[in-house]
C-alpha positions in Angstrom: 9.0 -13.0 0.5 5.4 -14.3 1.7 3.6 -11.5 0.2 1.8 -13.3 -2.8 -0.5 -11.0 -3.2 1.5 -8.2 -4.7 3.4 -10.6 -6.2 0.2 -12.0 -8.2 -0.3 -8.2 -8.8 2.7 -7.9 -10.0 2.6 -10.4 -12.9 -0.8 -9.5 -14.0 0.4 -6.0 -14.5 3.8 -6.9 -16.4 1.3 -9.3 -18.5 -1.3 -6.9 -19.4 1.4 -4.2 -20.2 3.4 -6.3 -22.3 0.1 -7.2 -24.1 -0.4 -3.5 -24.5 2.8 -2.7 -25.9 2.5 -5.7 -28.9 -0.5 -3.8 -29.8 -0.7 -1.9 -33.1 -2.4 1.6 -34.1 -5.9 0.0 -35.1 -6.7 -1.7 -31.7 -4.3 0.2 -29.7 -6.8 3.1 -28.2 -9.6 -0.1 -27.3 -6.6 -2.0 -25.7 -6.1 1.1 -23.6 -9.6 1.3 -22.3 -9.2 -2.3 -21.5 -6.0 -2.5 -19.3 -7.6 1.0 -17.9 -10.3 -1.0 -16.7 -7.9 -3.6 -15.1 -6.0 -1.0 -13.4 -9.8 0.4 -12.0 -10.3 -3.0 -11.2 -8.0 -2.9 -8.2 -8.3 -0.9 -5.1 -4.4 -1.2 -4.6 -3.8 0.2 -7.9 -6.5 3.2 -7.9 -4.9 4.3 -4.3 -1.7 4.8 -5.8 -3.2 6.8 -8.6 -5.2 8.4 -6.3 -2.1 9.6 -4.2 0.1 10.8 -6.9 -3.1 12.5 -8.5 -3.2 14.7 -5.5 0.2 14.9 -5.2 0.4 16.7 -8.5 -2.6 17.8 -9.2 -0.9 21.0 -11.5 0.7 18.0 -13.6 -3.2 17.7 -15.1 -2.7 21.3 -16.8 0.8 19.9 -18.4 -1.4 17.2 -19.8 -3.9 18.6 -21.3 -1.3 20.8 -23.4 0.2 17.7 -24.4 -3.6 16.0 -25.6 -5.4 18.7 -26.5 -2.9 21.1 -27.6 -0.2 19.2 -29.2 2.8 20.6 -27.3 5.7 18.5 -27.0 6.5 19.4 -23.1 9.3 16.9 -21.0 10.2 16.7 -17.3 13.0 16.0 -15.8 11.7 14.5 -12.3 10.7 11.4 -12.4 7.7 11.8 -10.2 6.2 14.7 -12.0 7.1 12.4 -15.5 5.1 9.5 -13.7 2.0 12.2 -13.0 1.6 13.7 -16.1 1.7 10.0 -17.5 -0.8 9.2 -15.6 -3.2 12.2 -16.7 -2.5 11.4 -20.4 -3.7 8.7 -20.5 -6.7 9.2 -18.1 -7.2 11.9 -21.0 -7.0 9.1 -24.0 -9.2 6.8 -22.3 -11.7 8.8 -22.1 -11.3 10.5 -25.8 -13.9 9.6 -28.7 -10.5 9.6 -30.7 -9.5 6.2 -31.9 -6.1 7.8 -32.7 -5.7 10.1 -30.4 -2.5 8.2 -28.6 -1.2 8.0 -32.2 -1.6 12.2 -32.6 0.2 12.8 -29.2 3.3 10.5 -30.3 3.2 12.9 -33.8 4.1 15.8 -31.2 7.4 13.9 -30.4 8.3 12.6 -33.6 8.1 12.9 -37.6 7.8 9.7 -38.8 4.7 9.0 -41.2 4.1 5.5 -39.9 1.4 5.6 -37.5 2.9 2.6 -35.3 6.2 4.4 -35.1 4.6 7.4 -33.8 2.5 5.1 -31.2 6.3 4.0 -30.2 7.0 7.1 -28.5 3.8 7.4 -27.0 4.5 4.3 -25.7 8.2 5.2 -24.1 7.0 8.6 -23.2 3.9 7.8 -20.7 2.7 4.2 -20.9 6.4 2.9 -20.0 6.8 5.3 -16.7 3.2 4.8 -15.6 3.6 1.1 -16.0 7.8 1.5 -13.7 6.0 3.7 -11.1 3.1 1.2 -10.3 5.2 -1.8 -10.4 7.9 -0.1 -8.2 5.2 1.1 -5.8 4.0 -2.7 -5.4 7.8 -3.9 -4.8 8.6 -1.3 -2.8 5.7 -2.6 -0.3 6.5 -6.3 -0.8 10.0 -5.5 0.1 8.3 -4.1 3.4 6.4 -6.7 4.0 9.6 -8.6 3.5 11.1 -6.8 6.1 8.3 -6.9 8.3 7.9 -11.0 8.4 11.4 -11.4 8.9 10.8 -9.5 12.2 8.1 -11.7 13.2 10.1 -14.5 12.8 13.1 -13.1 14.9 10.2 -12.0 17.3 9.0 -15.4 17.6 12.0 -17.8 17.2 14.7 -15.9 19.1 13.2 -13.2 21.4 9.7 -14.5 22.7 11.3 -14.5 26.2 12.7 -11.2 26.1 10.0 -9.8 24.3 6.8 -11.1 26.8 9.0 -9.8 29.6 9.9 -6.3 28.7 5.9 -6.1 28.0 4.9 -7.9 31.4 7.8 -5.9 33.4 5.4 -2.5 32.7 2.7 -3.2 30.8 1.7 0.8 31.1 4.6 1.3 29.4 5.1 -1.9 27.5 3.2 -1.1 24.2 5.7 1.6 23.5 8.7 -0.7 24.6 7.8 -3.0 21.8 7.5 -0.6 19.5 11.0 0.4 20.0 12.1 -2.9 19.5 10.2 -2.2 15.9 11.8 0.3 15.2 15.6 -0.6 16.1 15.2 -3.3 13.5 14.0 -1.3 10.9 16.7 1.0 11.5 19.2 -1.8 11.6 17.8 -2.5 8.1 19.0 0.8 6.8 15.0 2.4 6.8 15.2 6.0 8.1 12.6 7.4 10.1 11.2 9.8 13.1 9.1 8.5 15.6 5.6 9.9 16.8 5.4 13.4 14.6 2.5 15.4 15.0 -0.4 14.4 12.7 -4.2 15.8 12.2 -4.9 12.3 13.9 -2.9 12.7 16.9 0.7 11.1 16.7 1.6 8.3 14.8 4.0 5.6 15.8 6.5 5.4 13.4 6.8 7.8 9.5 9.8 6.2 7.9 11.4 7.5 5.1 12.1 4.9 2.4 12.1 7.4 0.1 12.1 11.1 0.7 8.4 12.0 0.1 6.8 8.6 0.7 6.6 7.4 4.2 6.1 4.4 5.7 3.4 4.4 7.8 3.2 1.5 10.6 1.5 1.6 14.0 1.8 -1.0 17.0 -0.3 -2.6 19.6 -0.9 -4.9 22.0 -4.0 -7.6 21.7 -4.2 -8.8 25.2 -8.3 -9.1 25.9 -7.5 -9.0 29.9 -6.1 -6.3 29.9 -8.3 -4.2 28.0 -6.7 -4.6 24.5 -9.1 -7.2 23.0 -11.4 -6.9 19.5 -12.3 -2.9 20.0 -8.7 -2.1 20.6 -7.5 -3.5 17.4 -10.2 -2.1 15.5 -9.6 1.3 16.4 -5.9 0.8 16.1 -6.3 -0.2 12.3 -9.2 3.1 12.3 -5.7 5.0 13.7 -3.9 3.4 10.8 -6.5 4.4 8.1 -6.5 8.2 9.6 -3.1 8.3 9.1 -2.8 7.2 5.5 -5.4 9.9 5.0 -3.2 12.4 6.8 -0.2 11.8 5.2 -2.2 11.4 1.8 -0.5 7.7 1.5 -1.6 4.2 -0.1 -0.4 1.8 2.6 -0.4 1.3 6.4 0.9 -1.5 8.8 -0.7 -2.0 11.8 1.7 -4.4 14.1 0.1 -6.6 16.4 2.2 -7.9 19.6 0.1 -11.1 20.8 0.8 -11.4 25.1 -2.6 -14.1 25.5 -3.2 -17.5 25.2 -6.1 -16.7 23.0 -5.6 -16.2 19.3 -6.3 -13.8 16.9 -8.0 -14.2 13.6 -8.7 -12.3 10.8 -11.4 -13.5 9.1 -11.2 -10.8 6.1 -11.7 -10.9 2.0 -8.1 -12.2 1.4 -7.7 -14.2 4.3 -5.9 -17.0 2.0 -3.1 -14.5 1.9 -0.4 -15.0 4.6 -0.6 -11.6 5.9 -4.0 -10.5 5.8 -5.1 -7.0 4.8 -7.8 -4.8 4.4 -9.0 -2.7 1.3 -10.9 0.6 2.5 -11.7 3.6 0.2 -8.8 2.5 -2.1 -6.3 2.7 1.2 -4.8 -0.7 1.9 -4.1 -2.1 5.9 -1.5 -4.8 6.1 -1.9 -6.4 9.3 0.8 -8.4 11.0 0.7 -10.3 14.5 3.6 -11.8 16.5 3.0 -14.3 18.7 5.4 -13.3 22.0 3.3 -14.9 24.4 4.7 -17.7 26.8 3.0 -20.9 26.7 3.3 -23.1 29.6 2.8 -26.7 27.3 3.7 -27.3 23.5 1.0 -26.9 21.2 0.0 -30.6 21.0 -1.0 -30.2 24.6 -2.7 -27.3 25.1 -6.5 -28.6 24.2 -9.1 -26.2 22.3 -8.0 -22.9 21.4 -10.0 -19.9 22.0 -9.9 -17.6 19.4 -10.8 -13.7 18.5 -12.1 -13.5 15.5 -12.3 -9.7 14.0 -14.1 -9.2 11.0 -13.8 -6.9 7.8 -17.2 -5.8 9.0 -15.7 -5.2 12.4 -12.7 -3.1 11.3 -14.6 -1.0 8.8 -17.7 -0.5 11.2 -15.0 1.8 13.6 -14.0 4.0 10.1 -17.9 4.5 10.0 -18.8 5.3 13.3 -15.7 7.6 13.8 -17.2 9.5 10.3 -20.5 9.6 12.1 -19.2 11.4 14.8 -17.3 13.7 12.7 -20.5 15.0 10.8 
């Protein structure tokens, strides 16, 4: 699915978990601190918290009468069980009780073995915390999926069409390219509306994988002649970071239609990645470019390449300034 990086993630948070499952009463409360740490040790990870945190922030109550209280509470939406999950065990981590995951799994069962009674804490909060990160990470390797396959379409099959229907207007072309977006996303069963209202100003496309959690992708041109060189992208991926803030969400696509000779580079922290991203106040930029341009000789022939190289530096520097401005 060329998106190794969440795939890596992935693993690494299957592994750790199955690790902290095998783990008995003793050591179990240390082991928690440790993969807590792990999961603080990734921006990706502490975005998502972030987001359902603030989605649920009256879920935090419901926790602390689970810790500190001992009440045996259940919920029967999944997203609400994810949340209070989540606070329980920010609660644990941070308790000087060594067996204090052992005393909340006592509120939900009767057994006197203290490894039994770490079972159900184990089912009860670890176990949906653990399905609602990993399906957050598929659910945006499966968009990047989706996303790469349109590049290649893009790029193999409708270069010609493509460049033309951009050169044709190109006042107008930015938005007919994002149509084209956008009817294959829709082909590929995504719902969405195009260009609601935002505090930002109107993003391109909010679509609707799942009822409450958008997908939030933008599009533009880089074409340095016409106006739409370094500074343009940067302030597109600035748009893109607005947005997630907005819409209070974890991830944001910036789609990058190439009409130039010149290419474009990211030169970024996980540039070995195939589609490179940014991490920025735990919200994560995926950014993709397709290459519709026409070239008049093959590749072999074309002589020294002149790239654009943007930066991390260069991206982030547009965040600042806008936050400058703001104050």
């Amino acid at each position: 699915m060329n998106a190794e990086f969440i795939q890596n993630l992935r693993y690494k948070l299957q592994k750790r978990v199955r690790r902290l499952n095998s783990t008995g009463y003793q050591v179990f409360h240390f082991s928690l601190k440790q993969f807590w740490g792990f999961i603080k040790s990734y921006p990706i990870f502490v975005g998502i918290l972030e987001d359902i945190e603030h989605r649920y922030t009256s879920m935090e109550a419901e926790a602390e009468k689970i810790v500190k209280h001992k009440r045996a509470l259940a919920f029967s939406n999944e997203l609400e069980n994810a949340a209070v999950s989540y606070f329980v065990l920010k609660k644990c981590v941070v308790s000087d009780s060594q067996m204090v995951e052992v005393f909340v799994g006592n509120t939900y069962g009767s057994e006197t073995n203290y490894n039994d009674l770490l079972e159900h804490f184990k089912s009860l909060f670890l176990e949906p915390l653990y399905e609602y990160l990993d399906e957050q990470l598929d659910d945006q390797r499966a968009t990047l999926a989706l996303l790469i396959r349109y590049k290649h379409k893009c790029e193999w099959f409708q270069r010609e069409h493509l460049f033309h229907l951009w050169e044709s207007d190109t006042t107008r072309g930015e938005k007919c390219l994002a149509l084209h977006l956008y009817e294959y996303l829709h082909d590929q069963g995504l719902d969405f509306v195009i260009e609601p209202s935002s505090v930002s100003g109107e993003v391109d496309l909010i679509a609707a994988q799942k009822s409450d959690e958008p997908l939030i992708a933008d599009a533009k041109i880089f074409n340095p002649e016409k106006g739409k060189g370094k500074e343009y992208i940067a302030k597109g991926f600035n748009q893109i970071y607005q947005y997630t803030i907005d819409y209070n969400e974890s991830f944001g696509y910036l789609i990058i239609y190439k009409t130039c000779g010149e290419d474009l580079r990211f030169a970024l922290s996980h540039q070995e990645q195939s589609t490179p991203f940014v991490v920025h106040n735990n919200k994560t930029i995926f950014m993709l470019t397709i290459d519709i341009f026409l070239y008049e000789t093959p590749a072999s022939k074309r002589g020294p390449l002149k790239t654009v190289e943007i930066t991390e530096t260069d991206l982030i520097r547009i965040i600042e300034g806008e936050k400058k401005e703001g104050t």
